[in-house]
C-alpha positions, 0 to 999 in steps of 0.5 A, a space after each residue: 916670932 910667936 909674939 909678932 904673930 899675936 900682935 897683928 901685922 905690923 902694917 894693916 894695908 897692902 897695895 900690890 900689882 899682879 903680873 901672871 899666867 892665866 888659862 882658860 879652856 886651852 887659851 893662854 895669855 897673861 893677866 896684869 892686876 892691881 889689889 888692895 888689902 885692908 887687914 881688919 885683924 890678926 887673922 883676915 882682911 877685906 880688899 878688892 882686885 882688878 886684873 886685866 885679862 889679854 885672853 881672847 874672850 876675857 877683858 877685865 875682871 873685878 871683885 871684893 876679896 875676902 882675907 883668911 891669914 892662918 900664919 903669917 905669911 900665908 894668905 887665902 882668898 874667897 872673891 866674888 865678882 864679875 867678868 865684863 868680857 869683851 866679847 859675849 854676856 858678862 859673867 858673874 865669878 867666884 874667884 878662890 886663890 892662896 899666895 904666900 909672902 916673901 918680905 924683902 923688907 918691912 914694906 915690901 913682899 913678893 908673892 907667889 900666888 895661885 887664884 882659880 876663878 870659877 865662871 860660867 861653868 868654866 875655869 880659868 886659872 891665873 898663876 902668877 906674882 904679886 908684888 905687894 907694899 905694906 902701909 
């Protein structure tokens, strides 16, 4: 396994879909979001998300998400973006979140993810699934 890990993944881009809890300031719904990540090397890769928010003042947030991979399997993220709201001024966000991948099989992988997006003085955090295809 230790030979795998210092070879660099096996396949360097990763296309998911999100389907997640989010909570913002008491307000629940579910966020529903596509991802693609290019692996640049062993350890981080660079990609963009967009995730649609069904929150009563979130509409769809957007961003370039920047890759730390310490093992594996195990996966960070730091993405700044922007929130364009369906109702009042959109906002600029920092969204940081960590998931942690399953392989079902060579291509396919199931992720638990955590992202806590930081806004406008607000938090809103988004826990859900991923479901990635490495190409």
């Amino acid at each position: 396994m230790l030979e795998a890990q210092q070879a660099g993944p096996e396949f360097r881009n990763v296309a998911s879909v999100l389907t997640a809890a989010t909570m913002l300031e008491g307000d629940f719904g579910a966020t529903f979001g596509v991802s693609y990540e290019r692996r640049l090397g062993r350890w981080y890769g660079l990609g963009f998300f967009v995730d649609y928010l069904t929150t009563s003042s979130r509409n769809i947030a957007t961003g370039v998400s920047f890759y730390m991979h310490p093992t594996r399997s195990l996966k960070v993220l730091v993405a700044p973006g922007v929130d364009f709201r369906r109702t009042g001024p959109d906002l600029v966000l920092l969204r940081m979140g960590v998931g942690y991948d399953f392989a079902l099989d060579s291509r396919w992988a199931l992720s638990p993810e955590v992202n806590i997006d930081f806004e406008g003085g607000y938090r809103v955090y988004v826990v859900g699934v991923e479901l990635g295809w490495r190409f």
